[in-house]
mmCIF file of the N, C-alpha and C atoms, coordinates in Angstrom:
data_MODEL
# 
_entry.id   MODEL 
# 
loop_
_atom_site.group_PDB 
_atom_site.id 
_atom_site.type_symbol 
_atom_site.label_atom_id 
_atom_site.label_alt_id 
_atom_site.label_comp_id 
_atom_site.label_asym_id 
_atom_site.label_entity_id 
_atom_site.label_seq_id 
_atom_site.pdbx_PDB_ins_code 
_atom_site.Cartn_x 
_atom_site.Cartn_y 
_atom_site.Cartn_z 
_atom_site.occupancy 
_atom_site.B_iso_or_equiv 
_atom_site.pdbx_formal_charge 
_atom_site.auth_seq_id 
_atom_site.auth_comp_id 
_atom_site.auth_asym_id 
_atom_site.auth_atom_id 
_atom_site.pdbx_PDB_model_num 
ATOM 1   N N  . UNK A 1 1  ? 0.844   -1.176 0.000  1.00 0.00 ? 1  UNK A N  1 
ATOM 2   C CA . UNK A 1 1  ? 0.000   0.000  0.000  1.00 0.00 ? 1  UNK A CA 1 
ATOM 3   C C  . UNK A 1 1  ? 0.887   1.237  0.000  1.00 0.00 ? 1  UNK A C  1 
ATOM 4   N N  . UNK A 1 2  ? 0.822   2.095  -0.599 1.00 0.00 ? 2  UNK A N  1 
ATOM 5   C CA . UNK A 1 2  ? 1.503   3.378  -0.762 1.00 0.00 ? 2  UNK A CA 1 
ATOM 6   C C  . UNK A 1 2  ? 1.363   4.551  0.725  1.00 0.00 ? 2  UNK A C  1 
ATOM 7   N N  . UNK A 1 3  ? 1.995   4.910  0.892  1.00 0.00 ? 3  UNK A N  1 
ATOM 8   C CA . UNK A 1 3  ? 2.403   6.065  1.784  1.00 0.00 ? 3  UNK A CA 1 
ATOM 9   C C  . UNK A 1 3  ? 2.595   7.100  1.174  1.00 0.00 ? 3  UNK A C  1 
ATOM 10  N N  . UNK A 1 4  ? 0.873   8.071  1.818  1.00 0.00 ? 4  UNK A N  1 
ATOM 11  C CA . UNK A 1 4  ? 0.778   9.718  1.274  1.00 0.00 ? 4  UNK A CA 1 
ATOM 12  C C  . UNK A 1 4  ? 1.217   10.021 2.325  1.00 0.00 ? 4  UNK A C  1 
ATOM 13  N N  . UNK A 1 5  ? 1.655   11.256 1.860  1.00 0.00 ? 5  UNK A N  1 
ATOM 14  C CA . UNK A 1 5  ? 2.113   12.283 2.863  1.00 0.00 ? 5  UNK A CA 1 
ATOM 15  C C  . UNK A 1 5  ? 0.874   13.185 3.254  1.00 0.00 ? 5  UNK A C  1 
ATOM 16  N N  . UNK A 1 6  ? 0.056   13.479 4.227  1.00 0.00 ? 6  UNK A N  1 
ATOM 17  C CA . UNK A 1 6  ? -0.487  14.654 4.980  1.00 0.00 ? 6  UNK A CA 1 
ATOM 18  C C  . UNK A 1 6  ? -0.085  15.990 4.387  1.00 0.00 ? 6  UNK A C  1 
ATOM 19  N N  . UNK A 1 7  ? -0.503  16.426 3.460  1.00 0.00 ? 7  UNK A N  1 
ATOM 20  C CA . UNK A 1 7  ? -0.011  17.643 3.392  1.00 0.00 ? 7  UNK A CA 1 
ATOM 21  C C  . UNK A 1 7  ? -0.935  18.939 3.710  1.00 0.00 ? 7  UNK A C  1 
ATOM 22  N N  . UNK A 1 8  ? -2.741  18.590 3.467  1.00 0.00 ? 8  UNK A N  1 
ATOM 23  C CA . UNK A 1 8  ? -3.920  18.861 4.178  1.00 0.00 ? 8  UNK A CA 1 
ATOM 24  C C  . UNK A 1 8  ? -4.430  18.425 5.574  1.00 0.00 ? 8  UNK A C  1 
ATOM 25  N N  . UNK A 1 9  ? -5.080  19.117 6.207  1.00 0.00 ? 9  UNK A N  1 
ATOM 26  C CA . UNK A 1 9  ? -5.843  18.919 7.177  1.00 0.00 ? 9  UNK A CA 1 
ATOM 27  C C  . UNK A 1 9  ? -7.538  18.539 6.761  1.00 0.00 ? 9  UNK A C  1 
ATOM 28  N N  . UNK A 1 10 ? -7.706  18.740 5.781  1.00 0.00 ? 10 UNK A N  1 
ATOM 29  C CA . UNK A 1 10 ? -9.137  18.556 5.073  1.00 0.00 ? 10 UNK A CA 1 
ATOM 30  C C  . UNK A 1 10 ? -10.024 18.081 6.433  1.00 0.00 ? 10 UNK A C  1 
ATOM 31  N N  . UNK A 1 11 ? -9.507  16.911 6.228  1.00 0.00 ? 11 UNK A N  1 
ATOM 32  C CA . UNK A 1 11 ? -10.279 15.644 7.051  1.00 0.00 ? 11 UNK A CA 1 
ATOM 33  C C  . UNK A 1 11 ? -10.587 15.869 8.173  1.00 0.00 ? 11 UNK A C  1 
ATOM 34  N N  . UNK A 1 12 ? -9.243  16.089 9.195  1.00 0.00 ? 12 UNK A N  1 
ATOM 35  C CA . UNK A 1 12 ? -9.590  16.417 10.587 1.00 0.00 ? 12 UNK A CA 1 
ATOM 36  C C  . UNK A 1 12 ? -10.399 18.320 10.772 1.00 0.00 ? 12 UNK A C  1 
ATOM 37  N N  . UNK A 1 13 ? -10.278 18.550 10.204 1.00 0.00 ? 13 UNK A N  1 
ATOM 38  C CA . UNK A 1 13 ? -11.048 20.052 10.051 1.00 0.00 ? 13 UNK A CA 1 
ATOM 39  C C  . UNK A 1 13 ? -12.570 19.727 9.942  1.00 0.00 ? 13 UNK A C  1 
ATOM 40  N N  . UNK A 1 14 ? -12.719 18.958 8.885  1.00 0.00 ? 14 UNK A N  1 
ATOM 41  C CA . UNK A 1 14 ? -14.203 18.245 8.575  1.00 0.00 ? 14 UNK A CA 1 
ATOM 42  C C  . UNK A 1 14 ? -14.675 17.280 10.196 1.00 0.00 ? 14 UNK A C  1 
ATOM 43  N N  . UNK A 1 15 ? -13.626 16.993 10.573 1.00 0.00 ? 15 UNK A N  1 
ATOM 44  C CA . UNK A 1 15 ? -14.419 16.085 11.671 1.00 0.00 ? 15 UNK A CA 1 
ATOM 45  C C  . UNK A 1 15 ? -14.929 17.171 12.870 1.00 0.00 ? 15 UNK A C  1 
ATOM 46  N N  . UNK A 1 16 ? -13.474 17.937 13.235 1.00 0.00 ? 16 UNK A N  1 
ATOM 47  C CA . UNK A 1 16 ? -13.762 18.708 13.976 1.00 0.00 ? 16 UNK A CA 1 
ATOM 48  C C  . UNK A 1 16 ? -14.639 19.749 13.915 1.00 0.00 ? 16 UNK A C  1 
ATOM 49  N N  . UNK A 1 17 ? -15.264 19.935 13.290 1.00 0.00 ? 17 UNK A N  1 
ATOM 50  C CA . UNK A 1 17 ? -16.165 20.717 12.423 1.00 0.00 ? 17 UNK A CA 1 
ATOM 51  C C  . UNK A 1 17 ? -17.585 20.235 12.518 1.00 0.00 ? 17 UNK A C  1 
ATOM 52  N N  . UNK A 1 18 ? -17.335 18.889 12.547 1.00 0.00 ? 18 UNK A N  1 
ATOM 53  C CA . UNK A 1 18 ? -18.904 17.781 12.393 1.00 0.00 ? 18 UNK A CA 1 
ATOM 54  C C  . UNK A 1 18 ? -19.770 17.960 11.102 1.00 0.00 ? 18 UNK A C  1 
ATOM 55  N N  . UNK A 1 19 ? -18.363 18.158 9.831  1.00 0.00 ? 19 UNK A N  1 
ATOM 56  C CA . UNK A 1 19 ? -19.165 18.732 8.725  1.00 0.00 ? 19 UNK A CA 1 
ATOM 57  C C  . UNK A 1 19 ? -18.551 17.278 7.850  1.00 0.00 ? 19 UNK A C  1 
ATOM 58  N N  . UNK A 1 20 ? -19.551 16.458 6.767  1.00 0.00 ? 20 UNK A N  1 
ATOM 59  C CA . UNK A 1 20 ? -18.975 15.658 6.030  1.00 0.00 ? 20 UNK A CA 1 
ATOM 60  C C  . UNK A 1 20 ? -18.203 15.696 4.904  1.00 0.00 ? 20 UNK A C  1 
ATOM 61  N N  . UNK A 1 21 ? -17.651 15.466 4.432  1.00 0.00 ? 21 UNK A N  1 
ATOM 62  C CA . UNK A 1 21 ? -17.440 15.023 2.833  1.00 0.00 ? 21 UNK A CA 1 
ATOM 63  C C  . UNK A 1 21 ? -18.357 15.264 1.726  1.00 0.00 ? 21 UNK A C  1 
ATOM 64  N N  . UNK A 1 22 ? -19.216 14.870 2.030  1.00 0.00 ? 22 UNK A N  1 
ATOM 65  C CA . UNK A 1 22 ? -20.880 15.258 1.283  1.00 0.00 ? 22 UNK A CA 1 
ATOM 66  C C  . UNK A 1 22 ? -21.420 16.429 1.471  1.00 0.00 ? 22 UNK A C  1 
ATOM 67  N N  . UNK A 1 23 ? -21.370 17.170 2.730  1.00 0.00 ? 23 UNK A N  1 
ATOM 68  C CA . UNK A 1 23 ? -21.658 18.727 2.877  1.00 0.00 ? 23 UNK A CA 1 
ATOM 69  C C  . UNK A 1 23 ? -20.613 19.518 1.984  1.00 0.00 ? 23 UNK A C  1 
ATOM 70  N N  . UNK A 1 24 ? -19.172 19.129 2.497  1.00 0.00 ? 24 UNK A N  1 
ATOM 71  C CA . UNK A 1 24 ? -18.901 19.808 1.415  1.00 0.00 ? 24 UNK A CA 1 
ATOM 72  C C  . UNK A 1 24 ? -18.484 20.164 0.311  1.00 0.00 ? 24 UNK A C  1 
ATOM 73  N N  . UNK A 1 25 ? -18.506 18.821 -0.413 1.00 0.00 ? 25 UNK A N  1 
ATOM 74  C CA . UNK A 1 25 ? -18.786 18.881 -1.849 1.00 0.00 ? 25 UNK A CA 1 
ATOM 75  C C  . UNK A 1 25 ? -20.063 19.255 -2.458 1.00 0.00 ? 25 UNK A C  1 
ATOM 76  N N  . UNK A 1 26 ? -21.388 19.682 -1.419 1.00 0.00 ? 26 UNK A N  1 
ATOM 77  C CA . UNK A 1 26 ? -21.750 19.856 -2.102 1.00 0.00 ? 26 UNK A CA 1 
ATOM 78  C C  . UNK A 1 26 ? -21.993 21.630 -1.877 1.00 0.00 ? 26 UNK A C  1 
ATOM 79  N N  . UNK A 1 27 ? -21.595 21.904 -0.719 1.00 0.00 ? 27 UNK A N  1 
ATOM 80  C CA . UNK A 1 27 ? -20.851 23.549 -0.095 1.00 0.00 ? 27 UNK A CA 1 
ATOM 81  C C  . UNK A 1 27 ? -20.487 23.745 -1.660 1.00 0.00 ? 27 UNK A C  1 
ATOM 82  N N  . UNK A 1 28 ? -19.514 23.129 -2.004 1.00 0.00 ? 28 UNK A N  1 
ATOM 83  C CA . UNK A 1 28 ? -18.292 23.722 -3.162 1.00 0.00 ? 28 UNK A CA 1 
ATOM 84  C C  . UNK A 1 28 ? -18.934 23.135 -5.151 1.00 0.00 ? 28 UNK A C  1 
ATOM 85  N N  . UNK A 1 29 ? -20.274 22.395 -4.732 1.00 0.00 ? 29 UNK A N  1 
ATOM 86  C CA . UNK A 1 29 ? -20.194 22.121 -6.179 1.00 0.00 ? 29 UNK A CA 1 
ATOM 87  C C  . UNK A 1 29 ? -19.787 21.097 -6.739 1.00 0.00 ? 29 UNK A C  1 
ATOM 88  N N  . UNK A 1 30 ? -19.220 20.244 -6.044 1.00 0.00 ? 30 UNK A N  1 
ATOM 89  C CA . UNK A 1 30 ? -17.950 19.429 -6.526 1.00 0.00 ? 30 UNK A CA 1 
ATOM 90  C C  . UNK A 1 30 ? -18.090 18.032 -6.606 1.00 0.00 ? 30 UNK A C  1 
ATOM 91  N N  . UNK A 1 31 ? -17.914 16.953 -6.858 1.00 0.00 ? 31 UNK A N  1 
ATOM 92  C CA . UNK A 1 31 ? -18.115 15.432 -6.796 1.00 0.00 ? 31 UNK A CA 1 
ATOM 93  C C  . UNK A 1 31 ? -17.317 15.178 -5.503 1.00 0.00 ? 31 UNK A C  1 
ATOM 94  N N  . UNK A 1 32 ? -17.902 14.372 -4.687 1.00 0.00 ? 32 UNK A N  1 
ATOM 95  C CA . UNK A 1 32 ? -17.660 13.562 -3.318 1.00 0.00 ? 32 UNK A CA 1 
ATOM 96  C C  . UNK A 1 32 ? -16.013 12.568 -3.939 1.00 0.00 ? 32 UNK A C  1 
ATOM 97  N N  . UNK A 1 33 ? -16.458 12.123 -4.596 1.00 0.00 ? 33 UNK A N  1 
ATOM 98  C CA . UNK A 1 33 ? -15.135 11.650 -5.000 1.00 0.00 ? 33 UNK A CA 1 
ATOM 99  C C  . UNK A 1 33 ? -13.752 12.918 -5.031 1.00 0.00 ? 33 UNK A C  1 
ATOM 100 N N  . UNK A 1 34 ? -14.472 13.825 -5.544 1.00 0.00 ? 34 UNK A N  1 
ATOM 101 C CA . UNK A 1 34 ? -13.047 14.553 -5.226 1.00 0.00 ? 34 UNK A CA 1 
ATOM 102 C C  . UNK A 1 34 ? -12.630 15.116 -3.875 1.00 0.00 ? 34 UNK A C  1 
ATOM 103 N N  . UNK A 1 35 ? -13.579 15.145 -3.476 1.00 0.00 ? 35 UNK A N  1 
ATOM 104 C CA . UNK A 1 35 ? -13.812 15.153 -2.006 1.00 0.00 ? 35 UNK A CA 1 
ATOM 105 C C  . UNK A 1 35 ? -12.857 14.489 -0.905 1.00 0.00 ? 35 UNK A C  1 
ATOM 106 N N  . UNK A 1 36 ? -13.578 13.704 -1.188 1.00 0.00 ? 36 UNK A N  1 
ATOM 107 C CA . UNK A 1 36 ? -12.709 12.278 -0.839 1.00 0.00 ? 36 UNK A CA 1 
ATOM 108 C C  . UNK A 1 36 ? -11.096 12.711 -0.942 1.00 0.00 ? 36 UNK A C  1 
ATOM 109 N N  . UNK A 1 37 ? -10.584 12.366 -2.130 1.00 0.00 ? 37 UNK A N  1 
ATOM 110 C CA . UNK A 1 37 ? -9.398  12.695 -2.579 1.00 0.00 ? 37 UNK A CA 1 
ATOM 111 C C  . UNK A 1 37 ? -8.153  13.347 -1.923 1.00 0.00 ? 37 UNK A C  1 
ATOM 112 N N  . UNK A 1 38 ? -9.050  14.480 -1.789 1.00 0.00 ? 38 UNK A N  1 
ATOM 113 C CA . UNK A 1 38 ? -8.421  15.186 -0.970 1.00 0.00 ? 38 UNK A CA 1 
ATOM 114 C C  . UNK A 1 38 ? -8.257  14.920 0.358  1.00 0.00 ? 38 UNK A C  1 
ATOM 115 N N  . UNK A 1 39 ? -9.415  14.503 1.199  1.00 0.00 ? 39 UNK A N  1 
ATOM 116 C CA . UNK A 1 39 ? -9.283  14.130 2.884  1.00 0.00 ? 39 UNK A CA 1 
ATOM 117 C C  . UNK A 1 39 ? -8.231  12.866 2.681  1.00 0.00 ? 39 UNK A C  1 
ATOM 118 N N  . UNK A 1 40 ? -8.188  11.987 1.849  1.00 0.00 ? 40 UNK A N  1 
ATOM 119 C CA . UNK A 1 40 ? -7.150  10.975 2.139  1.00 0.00 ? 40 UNK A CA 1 
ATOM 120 C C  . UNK A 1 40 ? -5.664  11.634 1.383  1.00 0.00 ? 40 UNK A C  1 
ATOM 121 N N  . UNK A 1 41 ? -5.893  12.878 0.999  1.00 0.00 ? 41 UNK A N  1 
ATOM 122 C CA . UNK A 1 41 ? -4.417  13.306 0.715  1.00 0.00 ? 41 UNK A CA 1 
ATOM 123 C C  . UNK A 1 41 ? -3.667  12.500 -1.052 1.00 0.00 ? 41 UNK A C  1 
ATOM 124 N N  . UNK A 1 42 ? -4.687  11.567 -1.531 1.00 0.00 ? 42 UNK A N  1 
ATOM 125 C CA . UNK A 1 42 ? -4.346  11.397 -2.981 1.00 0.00 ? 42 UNK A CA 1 
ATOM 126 C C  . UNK A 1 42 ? -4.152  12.457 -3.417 1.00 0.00 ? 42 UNK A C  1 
ATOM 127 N N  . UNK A 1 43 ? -4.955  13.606 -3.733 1.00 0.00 ? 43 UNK A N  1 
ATOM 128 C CA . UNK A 1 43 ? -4.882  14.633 -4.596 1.00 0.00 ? 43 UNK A CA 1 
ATOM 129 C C  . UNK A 1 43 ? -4.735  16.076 -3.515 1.00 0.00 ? 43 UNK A C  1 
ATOM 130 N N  . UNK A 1 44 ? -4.670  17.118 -4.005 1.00 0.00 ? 44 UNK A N  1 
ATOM 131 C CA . UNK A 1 44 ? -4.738  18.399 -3.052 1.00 0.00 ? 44 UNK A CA 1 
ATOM 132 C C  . UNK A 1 44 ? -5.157  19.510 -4.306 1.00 0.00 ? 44 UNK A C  1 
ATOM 133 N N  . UNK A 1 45 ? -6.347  20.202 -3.414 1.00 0.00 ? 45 UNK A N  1 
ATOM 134 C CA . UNK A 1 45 ? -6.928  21.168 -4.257 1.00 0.00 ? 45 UNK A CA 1 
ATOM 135 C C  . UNK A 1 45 ? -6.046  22.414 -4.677 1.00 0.00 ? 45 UNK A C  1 
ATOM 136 N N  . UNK A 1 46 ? -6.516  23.115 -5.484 1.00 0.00 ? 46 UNK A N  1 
ATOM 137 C CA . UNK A 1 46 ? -5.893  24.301 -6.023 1.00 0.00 ? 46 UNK A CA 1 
ATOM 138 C C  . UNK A 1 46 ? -5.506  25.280 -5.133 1.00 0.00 ? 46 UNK A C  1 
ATOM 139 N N  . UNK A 1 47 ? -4.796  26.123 -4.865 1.00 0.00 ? 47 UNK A N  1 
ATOM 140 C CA . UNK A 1 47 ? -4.950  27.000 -4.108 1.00 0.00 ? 47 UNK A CA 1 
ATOM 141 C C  . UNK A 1 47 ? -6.314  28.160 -4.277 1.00 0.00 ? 47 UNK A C  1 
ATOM 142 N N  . UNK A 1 48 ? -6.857  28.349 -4.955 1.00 0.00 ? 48 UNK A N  1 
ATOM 143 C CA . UNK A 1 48 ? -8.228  28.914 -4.944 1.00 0.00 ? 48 UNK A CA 1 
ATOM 144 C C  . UNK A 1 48 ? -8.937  27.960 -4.786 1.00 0.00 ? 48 UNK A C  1 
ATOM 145 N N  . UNK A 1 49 ? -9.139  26.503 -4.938 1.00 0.00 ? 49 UNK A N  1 
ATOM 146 C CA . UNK A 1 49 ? -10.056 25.867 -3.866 1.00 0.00 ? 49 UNK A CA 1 
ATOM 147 C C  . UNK A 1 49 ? -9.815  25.756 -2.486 1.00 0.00 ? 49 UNK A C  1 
ATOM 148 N N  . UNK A 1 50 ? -8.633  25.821 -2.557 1.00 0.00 ? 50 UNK A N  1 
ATOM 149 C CA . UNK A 1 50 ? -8.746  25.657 -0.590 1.00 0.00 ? 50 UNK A CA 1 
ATOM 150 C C  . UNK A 1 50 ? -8.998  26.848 0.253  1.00 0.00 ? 50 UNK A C  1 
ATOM 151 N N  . UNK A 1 51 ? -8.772  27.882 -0.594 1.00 0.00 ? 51 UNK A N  1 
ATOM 152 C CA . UNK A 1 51 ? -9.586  29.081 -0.371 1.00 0.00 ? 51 UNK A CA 1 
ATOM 153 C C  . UNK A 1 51 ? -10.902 28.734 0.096  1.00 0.00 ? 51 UNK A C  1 
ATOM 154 N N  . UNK A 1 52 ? -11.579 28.789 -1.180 1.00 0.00 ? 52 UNK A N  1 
ATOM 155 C CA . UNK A 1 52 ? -12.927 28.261 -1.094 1.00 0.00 ? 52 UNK A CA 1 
ATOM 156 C C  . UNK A 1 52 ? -13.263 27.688 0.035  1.00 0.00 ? 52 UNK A C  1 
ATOM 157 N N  . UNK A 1 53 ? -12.612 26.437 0.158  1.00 0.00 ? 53 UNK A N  1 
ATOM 158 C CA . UNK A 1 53 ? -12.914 25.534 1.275  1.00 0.00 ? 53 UNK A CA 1 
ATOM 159 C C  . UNK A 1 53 ? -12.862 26.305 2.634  1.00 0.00 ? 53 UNK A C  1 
ATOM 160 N N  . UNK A 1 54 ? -11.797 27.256 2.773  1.00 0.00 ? 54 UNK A N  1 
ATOM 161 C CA . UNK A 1 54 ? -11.648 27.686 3.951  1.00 0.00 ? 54 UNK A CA 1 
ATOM 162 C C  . UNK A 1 54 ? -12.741 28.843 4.264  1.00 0.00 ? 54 UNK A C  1 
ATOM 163 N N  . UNK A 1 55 ? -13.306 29.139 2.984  1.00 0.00 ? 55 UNK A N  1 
ATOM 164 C CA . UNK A 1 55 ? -14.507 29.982 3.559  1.00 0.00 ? 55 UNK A CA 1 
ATOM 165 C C  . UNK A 1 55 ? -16.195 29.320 3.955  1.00 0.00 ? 55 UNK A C  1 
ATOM 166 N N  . UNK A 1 56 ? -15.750 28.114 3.348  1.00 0.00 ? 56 UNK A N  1 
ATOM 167 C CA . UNK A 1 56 ? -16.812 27.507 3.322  1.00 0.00 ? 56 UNK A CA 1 
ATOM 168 C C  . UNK A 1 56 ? -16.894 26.673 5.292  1.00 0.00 ? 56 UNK A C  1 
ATOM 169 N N  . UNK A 1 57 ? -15.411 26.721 5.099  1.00 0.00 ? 57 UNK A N  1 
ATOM 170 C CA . UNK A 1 57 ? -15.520 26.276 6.911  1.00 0.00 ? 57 UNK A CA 1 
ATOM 171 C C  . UNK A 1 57 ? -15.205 27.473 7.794  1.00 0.00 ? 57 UNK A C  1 
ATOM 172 N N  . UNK A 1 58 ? -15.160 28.737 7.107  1.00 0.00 ? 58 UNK A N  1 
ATOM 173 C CA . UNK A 1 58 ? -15.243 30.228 8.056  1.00 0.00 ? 58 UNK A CA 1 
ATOM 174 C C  . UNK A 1 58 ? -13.866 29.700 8.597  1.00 0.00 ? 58 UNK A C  1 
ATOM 175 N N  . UNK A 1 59 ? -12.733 29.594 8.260  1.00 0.00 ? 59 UNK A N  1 
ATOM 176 C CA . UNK A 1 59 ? -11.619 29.312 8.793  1.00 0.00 ? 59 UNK A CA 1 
ATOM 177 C C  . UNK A 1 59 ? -10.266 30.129 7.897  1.00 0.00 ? 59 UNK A C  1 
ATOM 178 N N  . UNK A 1 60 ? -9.474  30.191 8.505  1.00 0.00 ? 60 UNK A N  1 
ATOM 179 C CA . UNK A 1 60 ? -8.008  30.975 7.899  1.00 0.00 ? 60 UNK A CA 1 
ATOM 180 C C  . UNK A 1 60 ? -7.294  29.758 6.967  1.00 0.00 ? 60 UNK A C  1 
ATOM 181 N N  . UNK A 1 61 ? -6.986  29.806 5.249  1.00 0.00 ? 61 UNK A N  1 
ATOM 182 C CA . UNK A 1 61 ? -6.162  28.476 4.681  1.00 0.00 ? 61 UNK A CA 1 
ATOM 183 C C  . UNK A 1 61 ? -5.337  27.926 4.961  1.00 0.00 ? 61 UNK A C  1 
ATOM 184 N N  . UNK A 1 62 ? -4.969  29.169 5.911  1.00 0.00 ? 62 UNK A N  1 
ATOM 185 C CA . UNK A 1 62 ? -3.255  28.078 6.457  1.00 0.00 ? 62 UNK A CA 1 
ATOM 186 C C  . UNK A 1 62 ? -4.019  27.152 7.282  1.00 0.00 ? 62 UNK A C  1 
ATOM 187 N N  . UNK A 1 63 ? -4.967  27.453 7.923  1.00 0.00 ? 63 UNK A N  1 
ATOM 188 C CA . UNK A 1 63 ? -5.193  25.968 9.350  1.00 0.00 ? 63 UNK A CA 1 
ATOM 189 C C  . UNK A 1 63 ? -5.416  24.632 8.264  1.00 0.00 ? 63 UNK A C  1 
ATOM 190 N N  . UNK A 1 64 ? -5.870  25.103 7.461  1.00 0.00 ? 64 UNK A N  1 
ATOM 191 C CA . UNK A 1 64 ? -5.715  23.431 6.425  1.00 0.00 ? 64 UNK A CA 1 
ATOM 192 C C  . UNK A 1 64 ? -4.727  22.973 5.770  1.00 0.00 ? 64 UNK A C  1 
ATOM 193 N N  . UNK A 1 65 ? -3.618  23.953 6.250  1.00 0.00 ? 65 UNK A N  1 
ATOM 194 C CA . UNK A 1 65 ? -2.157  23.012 5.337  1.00 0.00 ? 65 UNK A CA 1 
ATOM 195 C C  . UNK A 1 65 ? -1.309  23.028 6.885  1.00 0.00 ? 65 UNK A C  1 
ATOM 196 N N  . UNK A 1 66 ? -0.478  21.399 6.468  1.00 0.00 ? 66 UNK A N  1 
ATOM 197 C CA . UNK A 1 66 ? 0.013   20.621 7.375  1.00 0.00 ? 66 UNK A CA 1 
ATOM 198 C C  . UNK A 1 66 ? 1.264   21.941 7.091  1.00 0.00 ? 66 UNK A C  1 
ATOM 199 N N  . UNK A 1 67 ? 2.090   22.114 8.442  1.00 0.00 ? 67 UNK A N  1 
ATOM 200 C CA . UNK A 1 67 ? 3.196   23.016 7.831  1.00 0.00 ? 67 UNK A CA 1 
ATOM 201 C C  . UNK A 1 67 ? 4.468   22.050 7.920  1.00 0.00 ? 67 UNK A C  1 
# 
């Protein structure tokens, strides 16, 4: 099995949050699959999506990148 690196917080933001995967893909428009993607760290959104994202969780972008 491959080893991603954490480079988002997506996931634990979403938990701590008590917001799903499904809220917010659909917050953003977006397919759950990409969704997904991102909380397990396969892929990482654009920097104007994680924007997005971070307004969509009323939060600052840096708290969603691992530093």
């Amino acid at each position: 099995m491959p080893v991603f690196n954490s480079y988002n917080r997506i996931k634990i933001v979403l938990a701590e949050k008590n917001k799903s995967n499904k809220w917010l893909a659909k917050k953003l428009d977006m397919s759950e699959t990409t969704v997904s993607n991102w909380c397990t760290n396969h892929r990482q959104p654009s920097l104007p999506t994680l924007f997005k994202i971070a307004k969509a969780l009323n939060m600052n972008p840096r708290n969603l990148i691992n530093s």
